[in-house]
N, C-alpha and C positions, 0 to 999 in steps of 0.2 A: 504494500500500500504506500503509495508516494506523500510523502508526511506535508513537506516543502514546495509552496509555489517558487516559479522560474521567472516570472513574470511581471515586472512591477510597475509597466501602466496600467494594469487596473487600480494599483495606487496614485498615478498621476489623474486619473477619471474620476478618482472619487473625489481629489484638492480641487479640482475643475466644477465638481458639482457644489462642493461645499462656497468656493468661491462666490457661485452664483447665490447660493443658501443668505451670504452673510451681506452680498451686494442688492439683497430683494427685500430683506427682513427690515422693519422698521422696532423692534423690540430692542432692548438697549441689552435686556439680560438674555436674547438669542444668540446677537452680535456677540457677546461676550461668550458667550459657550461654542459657539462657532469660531472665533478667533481662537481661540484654547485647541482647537481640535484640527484648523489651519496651522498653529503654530508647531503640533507637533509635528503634522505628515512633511513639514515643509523643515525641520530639524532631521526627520529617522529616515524619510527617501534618498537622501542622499548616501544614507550608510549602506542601504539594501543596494542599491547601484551609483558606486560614484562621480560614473557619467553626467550624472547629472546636476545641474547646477543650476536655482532659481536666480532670476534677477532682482534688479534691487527692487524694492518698492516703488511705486508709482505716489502722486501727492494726494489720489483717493485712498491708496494704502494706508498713507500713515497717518490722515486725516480719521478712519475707521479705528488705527491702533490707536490713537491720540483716546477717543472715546471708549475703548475698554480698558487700556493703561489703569484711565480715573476710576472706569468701573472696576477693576482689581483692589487698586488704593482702598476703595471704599469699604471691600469685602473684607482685604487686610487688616483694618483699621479694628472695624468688625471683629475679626477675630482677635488681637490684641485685648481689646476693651475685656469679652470675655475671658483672657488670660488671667487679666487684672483683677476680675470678680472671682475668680475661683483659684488663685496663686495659691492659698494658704491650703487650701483643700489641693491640691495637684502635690504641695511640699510632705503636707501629713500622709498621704496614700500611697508617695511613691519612694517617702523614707522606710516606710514599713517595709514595703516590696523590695526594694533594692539590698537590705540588709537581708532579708532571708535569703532571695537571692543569691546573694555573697559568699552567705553560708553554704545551700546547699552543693552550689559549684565548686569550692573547693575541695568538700568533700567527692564532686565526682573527678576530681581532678586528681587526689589522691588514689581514686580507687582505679583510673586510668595507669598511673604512674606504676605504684603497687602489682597489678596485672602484666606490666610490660607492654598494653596494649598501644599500638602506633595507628596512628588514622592516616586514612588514605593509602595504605600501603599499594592496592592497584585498585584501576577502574575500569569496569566493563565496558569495551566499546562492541555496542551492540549492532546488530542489524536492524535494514530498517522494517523489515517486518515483526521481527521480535521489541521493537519500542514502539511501533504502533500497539501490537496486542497487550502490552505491558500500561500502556494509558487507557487502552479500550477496556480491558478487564476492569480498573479504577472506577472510570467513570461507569462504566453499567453498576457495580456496585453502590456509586450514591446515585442509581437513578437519571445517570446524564451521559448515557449513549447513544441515543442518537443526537443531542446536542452536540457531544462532540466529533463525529462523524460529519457534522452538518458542515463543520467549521477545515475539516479534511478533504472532502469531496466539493468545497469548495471554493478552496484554491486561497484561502482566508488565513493563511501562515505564511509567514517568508522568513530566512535569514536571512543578515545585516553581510556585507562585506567587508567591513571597518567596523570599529568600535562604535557600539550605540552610545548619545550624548551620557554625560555623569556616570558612566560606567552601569548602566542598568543590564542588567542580563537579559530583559525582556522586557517589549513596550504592547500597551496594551493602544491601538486608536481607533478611538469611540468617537460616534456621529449621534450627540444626544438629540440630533432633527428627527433624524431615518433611523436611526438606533442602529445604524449599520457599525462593526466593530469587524478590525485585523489583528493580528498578532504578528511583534517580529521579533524573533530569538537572535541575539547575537552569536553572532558565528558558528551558525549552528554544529555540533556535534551528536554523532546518537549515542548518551551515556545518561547517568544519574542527572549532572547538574540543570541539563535542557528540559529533560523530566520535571521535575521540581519549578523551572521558572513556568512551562508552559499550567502546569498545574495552577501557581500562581497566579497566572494571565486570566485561565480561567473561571477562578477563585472573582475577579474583577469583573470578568463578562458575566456571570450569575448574577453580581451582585448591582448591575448594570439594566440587567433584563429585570429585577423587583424593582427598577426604583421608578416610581409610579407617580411623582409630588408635584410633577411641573419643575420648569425649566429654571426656575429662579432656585428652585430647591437644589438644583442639580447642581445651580453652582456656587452656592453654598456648601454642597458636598464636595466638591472641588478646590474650593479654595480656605475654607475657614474648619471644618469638621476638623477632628482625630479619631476618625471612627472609619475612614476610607480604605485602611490597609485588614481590618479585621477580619471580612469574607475569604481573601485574596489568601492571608494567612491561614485561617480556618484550613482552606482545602490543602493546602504547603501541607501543613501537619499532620491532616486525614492521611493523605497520601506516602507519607513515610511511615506512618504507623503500619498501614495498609501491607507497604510493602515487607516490614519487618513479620508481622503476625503471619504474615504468607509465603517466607520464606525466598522472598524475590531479590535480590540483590541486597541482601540481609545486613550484610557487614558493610558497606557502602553506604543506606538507609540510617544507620546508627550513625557513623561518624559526621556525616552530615547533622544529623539533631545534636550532637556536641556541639556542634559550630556554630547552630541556631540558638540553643542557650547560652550559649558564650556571648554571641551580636546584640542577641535579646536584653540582654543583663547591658550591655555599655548602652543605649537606647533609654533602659529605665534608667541607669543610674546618671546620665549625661540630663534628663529631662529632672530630675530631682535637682540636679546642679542650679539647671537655669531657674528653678524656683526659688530659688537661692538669692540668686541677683538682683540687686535694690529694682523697685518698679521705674525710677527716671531711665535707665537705660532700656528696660522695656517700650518705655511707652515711646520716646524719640527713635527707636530702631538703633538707637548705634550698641547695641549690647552684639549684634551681628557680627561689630568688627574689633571689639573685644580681643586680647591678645589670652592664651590661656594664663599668662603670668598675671595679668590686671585679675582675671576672673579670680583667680588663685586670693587674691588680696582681700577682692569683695566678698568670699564666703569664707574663707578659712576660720573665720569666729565659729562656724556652728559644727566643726568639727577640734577632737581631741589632737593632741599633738603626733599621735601614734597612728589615727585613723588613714587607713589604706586609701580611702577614697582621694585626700590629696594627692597620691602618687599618681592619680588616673588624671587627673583634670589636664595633665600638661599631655594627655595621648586623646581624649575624648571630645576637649572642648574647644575646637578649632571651627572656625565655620559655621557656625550653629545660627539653625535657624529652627525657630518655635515650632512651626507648622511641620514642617519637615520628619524630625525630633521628635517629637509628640505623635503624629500618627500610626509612627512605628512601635513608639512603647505602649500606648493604648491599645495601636493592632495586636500586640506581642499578650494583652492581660487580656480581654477580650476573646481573642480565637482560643485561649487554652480551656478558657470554660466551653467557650462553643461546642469546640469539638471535643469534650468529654460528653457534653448533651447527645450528640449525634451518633456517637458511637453506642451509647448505653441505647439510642433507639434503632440502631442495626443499621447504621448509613445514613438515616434517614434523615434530610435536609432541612423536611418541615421547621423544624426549630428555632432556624434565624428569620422567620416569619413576624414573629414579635421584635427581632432588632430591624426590621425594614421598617417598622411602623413609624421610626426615629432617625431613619435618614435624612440627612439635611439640618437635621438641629443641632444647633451650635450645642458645646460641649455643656454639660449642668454634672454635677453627681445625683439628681434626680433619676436621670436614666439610666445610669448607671446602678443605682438603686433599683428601679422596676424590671434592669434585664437580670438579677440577682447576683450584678457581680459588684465583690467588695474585697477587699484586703484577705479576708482571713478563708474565705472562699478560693483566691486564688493561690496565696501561699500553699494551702491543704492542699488542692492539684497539682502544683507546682515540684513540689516534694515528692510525691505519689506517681507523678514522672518520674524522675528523676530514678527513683527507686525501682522504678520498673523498666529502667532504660538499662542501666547495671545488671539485671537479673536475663535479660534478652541479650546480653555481650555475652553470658558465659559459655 
């Protein structure tokens, strides 16, 4: 089964149509989620072939960016403010989290060490009919085989020839008009880690095809949420569990979930940092360009002189942007519940039914309340991973 399109004007066909999309529409938050969705194909076609090269802008072009730019700012701004109402609450939920964390990783760290055992040691480079049947088994399992058969047979995958932008292992581009969606894996190979990002990809198209709120909602979930990477994650985890319990590329499976609570853990403990940071440099944006030594200065009071976490700030806290930052550590608390929900009901997706209800809402601990997750919920998971991830290495 030919996993990879060869072909990528039907990605030039689709900028062509979207163009016309964002050049017809008079809605200011259409423009804006069409500009989102122009800006990526016109960033990741050039990786899939680098033949090609858009021109510059035209002074309709940037007279249209000039008008979603502001519409971003505003979204931004948005999403700040509520950073600012819920700081104190973001500092207490994800110092809890971050120090159990700590803990139970060192302990698997020892018990790696102790073991002798080495990650990564080889990687399957499969065929490509065996990593088709290898994602086709998954998804019939949560009920989404012909979904993604659909996305196979029609030509709706490509890989990158160059590095995709940020270093992304896979991009997901979504047409929130037409709800038309592609995927493009960077340079593709047929092994685990392609596995894994398309699963992810997927994880986004799922959670893509529930979102039902209107277009303003949409991009609110786009720009301001922390709850965007959660589904995406969700299936990432199904999926390696999957493959572990089934004995499919078992040892590859594992060492990969090291690495996941390894990222998972600097995510939370980096987003605990930034709630750290006096709100002036929140609120003006320059906390962005922050040196990790300056950061070091502004929280170092709320840690002991001994505390491990200073050693990290000068490895974690480079770059940092809130949005960013934050959606990964919420996605990271978030899909661990999830997908403990979905496996106790045998695959079964239904679940995240009640977290779609809350797409697009800026972030509250309210809902995070009503979806039942809370600190002591997710350390007990977290642990109880962990535990069961050691007992499936032996």
């Amino acid at each position: 089964m030919k996993i990879i399109s060869d072909n990528p004007n039907n990605l030039l066909e689709k900028l062509e149509l979207a163009k016309k999309q964002l050049e017809n529409t008079k809605s200011r938050e259409e423009k804006l989620a069409i500009w989102y969705y122009i800006y990526q194909l016109e960033k990741i076609i050039p990786c899939v072939d680098p033949e090609i090269i858009f021109e510059e802008m035209t002074d309709k072009d940037t007279k249209i960016n000039n008008i979603v730019d502001k519409k971003c700012d505003v979204k931004a701004e948005k999403m700040i403010k509520n950073f600012i109402i819920y700081k104190d609450f973001h500092k207490c939920f994800l110092e809890g989290i971050q120090r159990k964390n700590a803990h139970e990783l060192r302990s698997l760290n020892r018990y790696l060490e102790n073991n002798d055992m080495n990650t990564y040691s080889s990687i399957t480079d499969l065929s490509e009919d065996d990593y088709y049947n290898i994602l086709f088994e998954f998804m019939n399992k949560i009920g989404l085989a012909k979904y993604f058969d659909r996305y196979i047979k029609g030509k709706r995958i490509y890989s990158s020839e160059k590095a995709l932008v940020n270093g992304a292992s896979a991009v997901l581009l979504y047409n929130p008009i037409t709800k038309d969606s592609d995927i493009v894996v960077d340079r593709m190979e047929y092994d685990i880690f392609t596995m894994c990002s398309l699963t992810h990809e997927f994880g986004h198209i799922y959670d893509m095809n529930h979102f039902s709120r209107g277009i303003e909602c949409y991009n609110n979930h786009t720009f301001q949420t922390f709850n965007d990477e959660a589904v995406s994650k969700t299936f990432e985890r199904l999926f390696l569990d999957y493959l572990i319990e089934n004995n499919v590329l078992k040892e590859e499976a594992r060492d990969i979930l090291f690495d996941i609570y390894d990222g998972n853990y600097q995510f939370i403990l980096t987003s605990y940092i930034i709630s750290l940071i006096p709100d002036k440099y929140i609120i003006d944006g320059s906390y962005t360009n922050l040196s990790p030594t300056k950061i070091y200065k502004l929280v170092e009071r709320h840690f002991s002189r001994n505390d491990p976490i200073k050693r990290n700030i000068n490895t974690y806290c480079k770059n940092i942007n809130i949005h960013e930052i934050y959606k990964y550590a919420y996605g990271d608390i978030l899909s661990l519940v999830f997908k403990g929900r979905i496996k106790e009901d045998n695959y079964n997706l239904d679940s995240l039914d009640e977290f779609f209800e809350y797409r697009g809402e800026p972030f509250s601990p309210e809902i995070l309340k009503k979806l039942g997750v809370n600190k002591k919920t997710y350390v007990k998971l977290y642990k109880k991973d962990i535990e069961l991830l050691k007992k499936q290495s032996n």
